[in-house]
C-alpha positions as a Markdown table, in Angstrom:
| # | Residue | x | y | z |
|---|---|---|---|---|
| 1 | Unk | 68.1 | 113.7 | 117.1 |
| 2 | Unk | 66.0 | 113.4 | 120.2 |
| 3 | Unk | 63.5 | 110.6 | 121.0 |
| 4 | Unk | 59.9 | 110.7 | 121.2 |
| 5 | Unk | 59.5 | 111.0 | 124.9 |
| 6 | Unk | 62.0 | 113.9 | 125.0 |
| 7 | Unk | 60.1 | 115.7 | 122.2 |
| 8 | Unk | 56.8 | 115.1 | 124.2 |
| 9 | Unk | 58.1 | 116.3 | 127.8 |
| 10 | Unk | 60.1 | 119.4 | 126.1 |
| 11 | Unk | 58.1 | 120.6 | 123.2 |
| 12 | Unk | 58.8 | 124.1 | 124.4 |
| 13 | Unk | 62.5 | 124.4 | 123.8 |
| 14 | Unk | 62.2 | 121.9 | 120.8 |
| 15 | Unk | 59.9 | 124.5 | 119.0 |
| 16 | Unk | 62.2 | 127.2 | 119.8 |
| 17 | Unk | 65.3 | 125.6 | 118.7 |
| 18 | Unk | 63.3 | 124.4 | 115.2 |
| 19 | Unk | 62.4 | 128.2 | 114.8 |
| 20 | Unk | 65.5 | 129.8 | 115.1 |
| 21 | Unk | 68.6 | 127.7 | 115.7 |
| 22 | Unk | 70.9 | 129.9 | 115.7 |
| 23 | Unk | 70.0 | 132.1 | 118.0 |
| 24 | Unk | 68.9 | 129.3 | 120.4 |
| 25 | Unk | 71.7 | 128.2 | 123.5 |
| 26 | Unk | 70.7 | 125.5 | 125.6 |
| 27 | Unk | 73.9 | 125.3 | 127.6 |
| 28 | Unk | 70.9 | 126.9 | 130.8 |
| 29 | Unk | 68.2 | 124.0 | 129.5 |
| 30 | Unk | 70.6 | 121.4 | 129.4 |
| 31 | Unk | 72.5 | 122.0 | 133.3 |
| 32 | Unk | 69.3 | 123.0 | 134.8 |
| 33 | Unk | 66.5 | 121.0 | 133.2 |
| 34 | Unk | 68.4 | 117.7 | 132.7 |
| 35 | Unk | 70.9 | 118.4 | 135.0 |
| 36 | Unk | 74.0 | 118.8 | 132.6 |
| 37 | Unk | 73.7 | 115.2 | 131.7 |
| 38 | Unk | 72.5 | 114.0 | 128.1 |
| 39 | Unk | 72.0 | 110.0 | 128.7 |
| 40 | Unk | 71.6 | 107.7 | 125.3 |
| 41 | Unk | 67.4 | 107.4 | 126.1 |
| 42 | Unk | 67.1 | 111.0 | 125.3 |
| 43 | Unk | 68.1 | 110.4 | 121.6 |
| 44 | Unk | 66.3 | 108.7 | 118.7 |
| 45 | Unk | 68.1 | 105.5 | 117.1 |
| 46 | Unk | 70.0 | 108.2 | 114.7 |
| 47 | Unk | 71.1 | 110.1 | 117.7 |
| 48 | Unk | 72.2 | 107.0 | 120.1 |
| 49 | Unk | 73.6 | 105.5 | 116.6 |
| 50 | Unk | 76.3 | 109.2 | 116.6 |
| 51 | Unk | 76.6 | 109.5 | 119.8 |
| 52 | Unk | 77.7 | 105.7 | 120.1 |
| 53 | Unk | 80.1 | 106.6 | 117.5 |
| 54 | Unk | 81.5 | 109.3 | 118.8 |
| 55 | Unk | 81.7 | 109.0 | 122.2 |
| 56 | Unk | 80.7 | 105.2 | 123.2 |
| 57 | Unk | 84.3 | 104.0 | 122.2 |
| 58 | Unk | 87.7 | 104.5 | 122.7 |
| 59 | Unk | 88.1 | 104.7 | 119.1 |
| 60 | Unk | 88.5 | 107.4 | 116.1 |
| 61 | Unk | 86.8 | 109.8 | 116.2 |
| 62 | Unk | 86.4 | 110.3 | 119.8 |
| 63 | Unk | 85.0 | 113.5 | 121.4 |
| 64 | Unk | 87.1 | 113.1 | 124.5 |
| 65 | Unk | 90.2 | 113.0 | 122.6 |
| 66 | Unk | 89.3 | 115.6 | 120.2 |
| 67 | Unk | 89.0 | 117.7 | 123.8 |
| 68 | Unk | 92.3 | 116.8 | 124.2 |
| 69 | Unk | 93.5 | 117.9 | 120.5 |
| 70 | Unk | 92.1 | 121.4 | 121.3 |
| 71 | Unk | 94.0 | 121.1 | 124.3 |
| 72 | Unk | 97.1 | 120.8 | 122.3 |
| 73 | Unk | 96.6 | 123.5 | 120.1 |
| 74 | Unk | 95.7 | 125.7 | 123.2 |
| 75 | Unk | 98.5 | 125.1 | 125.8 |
| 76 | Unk | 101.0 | 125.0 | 122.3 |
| 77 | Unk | 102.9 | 121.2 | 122.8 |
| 78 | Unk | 105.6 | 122.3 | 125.4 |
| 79 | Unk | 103.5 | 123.4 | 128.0 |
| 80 | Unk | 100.5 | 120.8 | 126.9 |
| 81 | Unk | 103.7 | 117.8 | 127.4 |
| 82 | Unk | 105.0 | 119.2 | 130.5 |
| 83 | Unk | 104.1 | 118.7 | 133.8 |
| 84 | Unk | 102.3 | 121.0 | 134.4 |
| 85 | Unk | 99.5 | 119.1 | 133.7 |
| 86 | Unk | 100.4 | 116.0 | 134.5 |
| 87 | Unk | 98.6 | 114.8 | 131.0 |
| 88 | Unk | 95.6 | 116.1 | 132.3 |
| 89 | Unk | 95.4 | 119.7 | 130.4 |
| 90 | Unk | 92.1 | 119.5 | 129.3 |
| 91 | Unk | 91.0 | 120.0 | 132.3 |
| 92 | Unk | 92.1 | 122.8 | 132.5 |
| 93 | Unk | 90.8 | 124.9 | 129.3 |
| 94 | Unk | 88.8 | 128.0 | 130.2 |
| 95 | Unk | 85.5 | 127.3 | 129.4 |
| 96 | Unk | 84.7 | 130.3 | 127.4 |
| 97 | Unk | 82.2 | 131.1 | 123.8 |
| 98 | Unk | 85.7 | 130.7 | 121.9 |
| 99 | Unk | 86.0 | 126.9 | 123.3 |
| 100 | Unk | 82.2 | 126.1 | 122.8 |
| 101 | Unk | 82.2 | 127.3 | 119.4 |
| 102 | Unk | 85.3 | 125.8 | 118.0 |
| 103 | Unk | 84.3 | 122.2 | 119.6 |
| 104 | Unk | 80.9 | 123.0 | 118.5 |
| 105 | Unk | 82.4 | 123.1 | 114.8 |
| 106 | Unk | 84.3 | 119.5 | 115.6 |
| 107 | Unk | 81.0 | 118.4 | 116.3 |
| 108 | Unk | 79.4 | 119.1 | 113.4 |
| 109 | Unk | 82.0 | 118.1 | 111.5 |
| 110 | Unk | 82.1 | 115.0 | 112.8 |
| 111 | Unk | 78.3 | 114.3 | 112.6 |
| 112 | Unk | 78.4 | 115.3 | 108.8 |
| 113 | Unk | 81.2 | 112.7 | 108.1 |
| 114 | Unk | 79.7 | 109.5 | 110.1 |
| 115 | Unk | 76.1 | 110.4 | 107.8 |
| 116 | Unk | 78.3 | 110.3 | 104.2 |
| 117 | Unk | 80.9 | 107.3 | 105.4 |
| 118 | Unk | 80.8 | 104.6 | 103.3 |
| 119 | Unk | 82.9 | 101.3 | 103.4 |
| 120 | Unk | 84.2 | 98.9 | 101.1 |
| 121 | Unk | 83.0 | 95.9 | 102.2 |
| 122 | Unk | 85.9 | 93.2 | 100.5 |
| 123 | Unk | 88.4 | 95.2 | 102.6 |
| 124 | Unk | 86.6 | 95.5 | 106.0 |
| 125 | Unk | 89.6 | 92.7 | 106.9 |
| 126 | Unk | 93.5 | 92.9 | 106.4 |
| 127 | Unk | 94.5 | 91.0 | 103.1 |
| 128 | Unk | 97.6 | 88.9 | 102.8 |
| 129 | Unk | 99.3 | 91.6 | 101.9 |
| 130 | Unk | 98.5 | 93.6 | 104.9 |
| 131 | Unk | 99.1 | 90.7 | 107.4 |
| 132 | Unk | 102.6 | 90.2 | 106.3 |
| 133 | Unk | 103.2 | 94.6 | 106.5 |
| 134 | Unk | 102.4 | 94.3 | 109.9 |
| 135 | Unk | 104.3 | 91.6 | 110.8 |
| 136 | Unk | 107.0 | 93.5 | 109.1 |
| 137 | Unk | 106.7 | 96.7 | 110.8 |
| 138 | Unk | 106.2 | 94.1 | 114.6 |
| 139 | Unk | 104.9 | 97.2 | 116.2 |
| 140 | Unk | 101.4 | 98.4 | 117.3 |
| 141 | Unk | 99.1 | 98.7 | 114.6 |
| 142 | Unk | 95.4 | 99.6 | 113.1 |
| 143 | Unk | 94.4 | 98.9 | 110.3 |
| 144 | Unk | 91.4 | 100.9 | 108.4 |
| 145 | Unk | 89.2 | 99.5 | 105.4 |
| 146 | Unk | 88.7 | 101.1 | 102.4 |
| 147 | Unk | 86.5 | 104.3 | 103.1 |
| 148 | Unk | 83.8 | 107.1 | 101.3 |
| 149 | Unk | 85.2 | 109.5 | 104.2 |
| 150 | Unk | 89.2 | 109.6 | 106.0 |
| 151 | Unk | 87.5 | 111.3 | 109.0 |
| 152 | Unk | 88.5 | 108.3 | 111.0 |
| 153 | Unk | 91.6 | 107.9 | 109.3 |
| 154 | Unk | 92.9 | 111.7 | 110.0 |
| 155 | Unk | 91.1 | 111.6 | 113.9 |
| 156 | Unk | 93.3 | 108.3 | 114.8 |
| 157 | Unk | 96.9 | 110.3 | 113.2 |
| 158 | Unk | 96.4 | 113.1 | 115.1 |
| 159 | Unk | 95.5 | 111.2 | 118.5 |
| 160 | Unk | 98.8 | 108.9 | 117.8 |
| 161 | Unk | 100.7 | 112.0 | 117.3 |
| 162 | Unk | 100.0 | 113.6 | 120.5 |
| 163 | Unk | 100.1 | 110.2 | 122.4 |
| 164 | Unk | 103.7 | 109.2 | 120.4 |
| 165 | Unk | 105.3 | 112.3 | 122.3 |
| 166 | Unk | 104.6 | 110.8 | 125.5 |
| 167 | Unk | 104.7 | 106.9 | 124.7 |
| 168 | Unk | 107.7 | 107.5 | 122.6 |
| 169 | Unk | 106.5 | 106.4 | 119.2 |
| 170 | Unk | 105.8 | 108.1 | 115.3 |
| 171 | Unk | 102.9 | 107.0 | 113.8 |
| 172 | Unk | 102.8 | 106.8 | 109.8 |
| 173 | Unk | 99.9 | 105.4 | 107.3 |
| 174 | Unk | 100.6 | 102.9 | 105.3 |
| 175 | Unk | 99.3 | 101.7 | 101.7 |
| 176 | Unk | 98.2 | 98.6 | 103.2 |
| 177 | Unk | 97.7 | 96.3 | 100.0 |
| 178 | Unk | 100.7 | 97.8 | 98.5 |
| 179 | Unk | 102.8 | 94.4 | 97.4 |
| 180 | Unk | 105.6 | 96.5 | 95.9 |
| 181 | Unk | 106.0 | 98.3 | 99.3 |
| 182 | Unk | 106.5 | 94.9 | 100.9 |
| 183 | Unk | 108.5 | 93.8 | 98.5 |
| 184 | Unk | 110.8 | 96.8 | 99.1 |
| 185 | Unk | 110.8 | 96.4 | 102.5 |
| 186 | Unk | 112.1 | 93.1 | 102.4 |
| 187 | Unk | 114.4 | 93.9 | 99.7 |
| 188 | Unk | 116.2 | 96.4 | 101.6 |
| 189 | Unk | 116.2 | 94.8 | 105.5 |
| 190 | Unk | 116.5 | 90.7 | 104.3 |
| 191 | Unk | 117.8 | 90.5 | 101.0 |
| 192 | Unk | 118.2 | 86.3 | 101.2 |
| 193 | Unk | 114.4 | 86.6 | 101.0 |
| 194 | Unk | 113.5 | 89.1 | 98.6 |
| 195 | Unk | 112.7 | 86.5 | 96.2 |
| 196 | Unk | 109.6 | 85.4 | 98.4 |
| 197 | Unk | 109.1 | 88.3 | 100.4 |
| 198 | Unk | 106.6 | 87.0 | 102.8 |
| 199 | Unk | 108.8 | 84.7 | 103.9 |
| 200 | Unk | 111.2 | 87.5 | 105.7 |
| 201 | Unk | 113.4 | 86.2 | 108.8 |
| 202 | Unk | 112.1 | 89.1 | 111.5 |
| 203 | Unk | 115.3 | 88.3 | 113.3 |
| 204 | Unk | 117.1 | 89.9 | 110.5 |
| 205 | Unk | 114.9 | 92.3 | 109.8 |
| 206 | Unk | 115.3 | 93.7 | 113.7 |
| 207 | Unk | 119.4 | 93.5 | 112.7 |
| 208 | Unk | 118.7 | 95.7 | 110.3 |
| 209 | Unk | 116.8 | 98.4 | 111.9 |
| 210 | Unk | 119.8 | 98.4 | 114.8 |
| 211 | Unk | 122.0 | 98.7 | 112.4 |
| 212 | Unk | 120.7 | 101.5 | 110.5 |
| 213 | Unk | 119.3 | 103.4 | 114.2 |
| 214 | Unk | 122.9 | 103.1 | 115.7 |
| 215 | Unk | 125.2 | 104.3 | 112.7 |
| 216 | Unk | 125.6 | 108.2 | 112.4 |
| 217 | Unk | 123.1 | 110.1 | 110.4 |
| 218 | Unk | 125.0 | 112.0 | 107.5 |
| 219 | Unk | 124.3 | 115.5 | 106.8 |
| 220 | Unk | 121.5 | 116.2 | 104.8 |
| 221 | Unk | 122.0 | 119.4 | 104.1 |
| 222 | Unk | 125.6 | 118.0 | 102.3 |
| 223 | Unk | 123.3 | 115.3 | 100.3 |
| 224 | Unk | 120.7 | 117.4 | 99.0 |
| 225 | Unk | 123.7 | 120.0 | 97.9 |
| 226 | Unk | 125.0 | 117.1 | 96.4 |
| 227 | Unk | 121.4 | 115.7 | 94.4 |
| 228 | Unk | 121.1 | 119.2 | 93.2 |
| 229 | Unk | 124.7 | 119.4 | 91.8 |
| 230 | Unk | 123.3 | 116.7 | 89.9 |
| 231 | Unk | 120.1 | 118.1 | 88.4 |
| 232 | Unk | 122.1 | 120.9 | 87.5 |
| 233 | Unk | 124.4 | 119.1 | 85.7 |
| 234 | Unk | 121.6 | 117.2 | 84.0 |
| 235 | Unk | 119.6 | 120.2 | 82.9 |
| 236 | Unk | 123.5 | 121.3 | 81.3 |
| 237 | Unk | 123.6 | 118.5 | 79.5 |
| 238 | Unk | 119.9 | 118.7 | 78.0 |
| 239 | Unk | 120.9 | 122.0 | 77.0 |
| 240 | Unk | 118.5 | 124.0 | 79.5 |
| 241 | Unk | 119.1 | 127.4 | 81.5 |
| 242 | Unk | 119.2 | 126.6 | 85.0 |
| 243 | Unk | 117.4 | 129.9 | 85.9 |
| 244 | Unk | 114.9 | 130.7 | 83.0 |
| 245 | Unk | 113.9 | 126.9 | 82.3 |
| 246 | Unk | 114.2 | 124.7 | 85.1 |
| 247 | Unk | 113.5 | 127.1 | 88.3 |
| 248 | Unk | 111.5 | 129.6 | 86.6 |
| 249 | Unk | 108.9 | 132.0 | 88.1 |
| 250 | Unk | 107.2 | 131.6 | 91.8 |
| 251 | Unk | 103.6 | 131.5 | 90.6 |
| 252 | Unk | 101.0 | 129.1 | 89.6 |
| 253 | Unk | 100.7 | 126.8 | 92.7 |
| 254 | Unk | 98.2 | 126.2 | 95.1 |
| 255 | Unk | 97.8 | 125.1 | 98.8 |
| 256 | Unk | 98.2 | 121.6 | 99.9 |
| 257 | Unk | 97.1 | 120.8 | 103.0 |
| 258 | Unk | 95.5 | 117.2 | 102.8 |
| 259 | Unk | 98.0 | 113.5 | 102.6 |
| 260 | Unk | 96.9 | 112.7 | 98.7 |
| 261 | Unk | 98.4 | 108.8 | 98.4 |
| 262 | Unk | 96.0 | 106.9 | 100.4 |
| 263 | Unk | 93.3 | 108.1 | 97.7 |
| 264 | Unk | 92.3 | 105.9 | 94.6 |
| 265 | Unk | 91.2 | 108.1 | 92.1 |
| 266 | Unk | 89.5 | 105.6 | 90.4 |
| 267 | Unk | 86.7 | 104.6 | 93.6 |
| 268 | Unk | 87.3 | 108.1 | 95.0 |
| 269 | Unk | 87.7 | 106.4 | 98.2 |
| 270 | Unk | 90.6 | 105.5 | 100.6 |
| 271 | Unk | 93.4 | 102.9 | 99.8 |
| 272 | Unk | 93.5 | 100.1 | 102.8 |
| 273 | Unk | 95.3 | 101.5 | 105.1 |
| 274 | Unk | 97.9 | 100.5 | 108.5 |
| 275 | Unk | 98.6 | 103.0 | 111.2 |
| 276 | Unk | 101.6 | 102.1 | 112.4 |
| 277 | Unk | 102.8 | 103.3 | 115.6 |
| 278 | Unk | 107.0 | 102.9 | 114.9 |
| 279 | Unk | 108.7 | 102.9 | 118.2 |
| 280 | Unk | 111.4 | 105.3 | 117.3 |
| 281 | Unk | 111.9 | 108.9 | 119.4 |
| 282 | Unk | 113.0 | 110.8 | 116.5 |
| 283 | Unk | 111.1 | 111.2 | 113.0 |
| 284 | Unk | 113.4 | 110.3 | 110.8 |
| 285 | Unk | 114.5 | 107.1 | 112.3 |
| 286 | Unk | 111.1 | 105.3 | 110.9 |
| 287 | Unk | 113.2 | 104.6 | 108.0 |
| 288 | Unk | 115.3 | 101.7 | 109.5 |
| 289 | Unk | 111.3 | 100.2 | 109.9 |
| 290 | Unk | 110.7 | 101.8 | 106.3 |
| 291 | Unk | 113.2 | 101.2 | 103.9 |
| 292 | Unk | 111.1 | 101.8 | 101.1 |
| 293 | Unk | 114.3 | 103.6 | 99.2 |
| 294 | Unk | 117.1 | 102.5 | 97.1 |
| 295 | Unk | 115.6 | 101.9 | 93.8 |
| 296 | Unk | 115.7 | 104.0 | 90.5 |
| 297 | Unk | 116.4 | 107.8 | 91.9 |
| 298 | Unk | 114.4 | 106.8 | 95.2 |
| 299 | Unk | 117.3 | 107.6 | 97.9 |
| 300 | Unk | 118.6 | 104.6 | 100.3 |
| 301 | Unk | 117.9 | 104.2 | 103.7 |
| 302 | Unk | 120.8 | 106.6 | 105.2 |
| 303 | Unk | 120.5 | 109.2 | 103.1 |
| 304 | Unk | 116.3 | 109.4 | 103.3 |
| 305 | Unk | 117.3 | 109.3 | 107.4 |
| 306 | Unk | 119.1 | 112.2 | 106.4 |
| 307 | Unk | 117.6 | 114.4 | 104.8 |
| 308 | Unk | 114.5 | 113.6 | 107.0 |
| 309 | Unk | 116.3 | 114.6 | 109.7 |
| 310 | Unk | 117.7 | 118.3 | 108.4 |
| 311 | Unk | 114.0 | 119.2 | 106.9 |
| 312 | Unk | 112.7 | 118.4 | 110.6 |
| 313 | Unk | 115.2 | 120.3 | 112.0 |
| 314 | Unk | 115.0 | 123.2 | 109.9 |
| 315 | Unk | 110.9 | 123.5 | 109.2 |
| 316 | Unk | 109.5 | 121.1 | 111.9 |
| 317 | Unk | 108.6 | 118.5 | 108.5 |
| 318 | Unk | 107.8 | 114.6 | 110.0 |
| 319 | Unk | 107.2 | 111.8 | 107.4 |
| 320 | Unk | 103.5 | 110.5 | 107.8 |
| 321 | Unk | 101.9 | 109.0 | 105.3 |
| 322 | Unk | 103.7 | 106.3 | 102.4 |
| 323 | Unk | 103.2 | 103.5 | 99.7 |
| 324 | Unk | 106.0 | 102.1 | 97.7 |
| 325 | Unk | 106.6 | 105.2 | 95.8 |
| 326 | Unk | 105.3 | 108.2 | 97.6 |
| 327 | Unk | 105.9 | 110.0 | 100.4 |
| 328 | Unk | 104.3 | 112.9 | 102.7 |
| 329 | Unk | 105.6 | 115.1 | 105.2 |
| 330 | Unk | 103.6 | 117.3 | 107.8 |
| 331 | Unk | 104.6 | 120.8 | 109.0 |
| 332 | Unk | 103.0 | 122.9 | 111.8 |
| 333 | Unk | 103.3 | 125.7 | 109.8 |
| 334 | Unk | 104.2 | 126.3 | 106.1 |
| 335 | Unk | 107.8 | 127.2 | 105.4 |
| 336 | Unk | 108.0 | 131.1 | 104.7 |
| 337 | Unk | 107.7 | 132.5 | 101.1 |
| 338 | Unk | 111.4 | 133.8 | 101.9 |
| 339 | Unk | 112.9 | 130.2 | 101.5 |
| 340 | Unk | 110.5 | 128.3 | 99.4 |
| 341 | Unk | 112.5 | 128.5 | 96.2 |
| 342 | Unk | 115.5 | 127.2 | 98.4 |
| 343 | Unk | 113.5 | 124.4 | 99.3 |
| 344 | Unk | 111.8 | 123.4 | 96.1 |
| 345 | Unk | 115.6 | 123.4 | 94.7 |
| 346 | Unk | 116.2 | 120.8 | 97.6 |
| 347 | Unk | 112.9 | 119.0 | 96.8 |
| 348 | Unk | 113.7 | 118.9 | 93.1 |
| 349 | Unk | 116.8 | 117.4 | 94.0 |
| 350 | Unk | 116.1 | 114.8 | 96.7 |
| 351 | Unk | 113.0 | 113.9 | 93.8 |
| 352 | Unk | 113.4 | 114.7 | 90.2 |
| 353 | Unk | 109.7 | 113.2 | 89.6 |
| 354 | Unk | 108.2 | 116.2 | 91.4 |
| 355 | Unk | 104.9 | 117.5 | 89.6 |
| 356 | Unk | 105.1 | 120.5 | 88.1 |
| 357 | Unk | 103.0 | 123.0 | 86.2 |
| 358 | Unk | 103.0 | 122.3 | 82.6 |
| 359 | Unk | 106.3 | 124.2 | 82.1 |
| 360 | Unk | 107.8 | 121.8 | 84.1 |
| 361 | Unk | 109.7 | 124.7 | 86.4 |
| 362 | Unk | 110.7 | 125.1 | 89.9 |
| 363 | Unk | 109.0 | 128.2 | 90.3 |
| 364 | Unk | 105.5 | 126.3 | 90.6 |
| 365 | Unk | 106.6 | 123.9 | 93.2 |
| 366 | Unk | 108.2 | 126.5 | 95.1 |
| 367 | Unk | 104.5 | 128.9 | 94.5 |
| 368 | Unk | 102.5 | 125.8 | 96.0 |
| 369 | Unk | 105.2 | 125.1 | 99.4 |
| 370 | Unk | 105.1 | 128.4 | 101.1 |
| 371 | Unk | 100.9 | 127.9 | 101.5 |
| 372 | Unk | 101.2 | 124.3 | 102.1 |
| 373 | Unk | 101.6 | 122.3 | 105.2 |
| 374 | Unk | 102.2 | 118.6 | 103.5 |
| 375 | Unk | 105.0 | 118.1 | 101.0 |
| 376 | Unk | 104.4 | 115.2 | 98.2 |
| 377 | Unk | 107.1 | 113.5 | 96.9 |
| 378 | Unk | 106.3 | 110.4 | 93.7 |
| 379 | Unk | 109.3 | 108.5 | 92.5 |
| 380 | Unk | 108.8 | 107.0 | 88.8 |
């Protein structure tokens, strides 16, 4: 990625990195030789076109906060959010091979997804649809075209989730063309306008959310006792063994790591999208700005508040990514293998439309949650 002038005045190390790259550290050649700066006239257009990417805006990706995410992961977030640092703790990360290598790997990473992005060019600004979400949601948002590559998508979540704890916000992505979701929204927060959903009083709206962030949250755990009672009952009345048919055996499932709704199978790229930074301390309060719910088997807003709020409480689980009818939650870590046939039971229950393996049992679900670090949940 170096320009002509650089290859000229440097042939030596160039050779040596082209002849064995792997081998080949340039941390010495770089502090001594250009004196630890790389300035955009070094490069060639390819290079200053990354590096302008990457590190010439305040945007996603961006290198300095991807410093920062390792930061994170470093410190662990109670030490990282304390102050300690004073929000300055990357400054403070040994500089060591470990750190090199694993921001080397970002790097890479990075540079590999900026030469396969693509764009879809009709969505490169917010439809109608879009416009009226946001003004819905009347919070800080970003909105993100239709894309070959979520690289940017996934950089600008994480950032907003380490930048929520201390601005006091949750981000969440958004279907942004999703007309349904809107229409749900407004349904649920303004009913005198759900037959012309864009034309929602945000007066109301705002009612609505204080409403639902000042009542007290039900227990969860009581509700999803409750939804299960009632699958049970259901599989007694098709006739079906609790046990044998409907939870069956632990096996068949595989890890699930990745948000899967804001992908269109049929373009294999992203849906629009909206970032949306909800200004709400706790995770399961977005749902008095969500209230996606109350349709079909799709819980209301107070219960999904509720059982939000026992699954972050017991396994860490936030609600991040949405369309009209599905929902993702986030873990740190994946629930132990211990529990995960408790918790599939509980998932079952809160949503009878879960995917299962062809034998339609438990046991799969429950296979797939104790390697997985996103739950999916689709309402028919």
């Amino acid at each position: 990625l170096m320009g002509g002038k650089f290859l000229a005045e440097h042939g030596e190390v160039v050779n040596q990195v082209k002849a064995d790259p792997g081998n080949t550290d340039l941390r010495t050649f770089i502090r001594e030789e250009l004196f630890g700066c790389l300035f955009s006239a070094l490069f060639n257009q390819k290079g200053r076109a990354f590096a302008h990417y990457y590190y010439g805006e305040n945007d996603a990706p961006y290198y300095p906060a991807d410093i920062d995410d390792y930061a994170l992961k470093y410190f662990g977030p109670s030490r990282y959010h304390s102050n300690e640092f004073q929000q300055e703790a990357y400054l403070f990360i040994p500089f060591d091979e470990k750190y090199y290598q694993a921001m080397a790997q970002v790097i890479e990473e990075r540079f590999a997804n900026w030469q396969e992005q693509d764009f879809d060019e009709d969505t490169l600004e917010p439809s109608e649809v879009a416009h009226a979400i946001m003004e819905y949601l009347d919070c800080e948002c970003t909105y993100f075209p239709s894309m070959a590559d979520d690289d940017p998508i996934m950089s600008a979540y994480s950032y907003a989730q380490r930048l929520g704890v201390r601005e006091g916000f949750v981000p969440v992505l958004i279907q942004a063309d999703d007309e349904t979701l809107l229409e749900c929204l407004v349904m649920n927060a303004d009913s005198e306008h759900d037959a012309d959903f864009y034309e929602f009083d945000l007066k109301t709206v705002t009612e609505y959310r204080k409403k639902m962030l000042s009542a007290p949250v039900k227990d969860g755990k009581a509700i999803l006792e409750e939804l299960t009672g009632q699958r049970k009952e259901e599989a007694e009345d098709d006739d079906l063994d609790w046990d044998e048919e409907v939870l069956g055996e632990m096996e068949g499932g595989e890890p699930n790591d990745r948000f899967a709704n804001y992908w269109n199978d049929d373009t294999g790229m992203t849906y629009p999208l909206i970032l949306a930074k909800i200004p709400v301390k706790n995770p399961w309060e977005i749902f008095a700005y969500l209230p996606f719910g109350n349709w079909n088997e799709c819980p209301d807003t107070p219960d999904l508040m509720a059982v939000a709020k026992y699954w972050f409480e017991q396994h860490g689980a936030i609600p991040a990514a949405m369309s009209h009818d599905e929902l993702e939650f986030e873990l740190p870590t994946p629930i132990s293998k211990e529990r995960a046939m408790e918790v599939a039971v509980e998932q079952y229950g809160f949503c009878p439309d879960l995917d299962q393996n062809e034998d339609g049992s438990i046991g799969s679900l429950a296979d797939v949650l104790w390697q997985s670090t996103v739950w999916y949940f689709w309402w028919d």
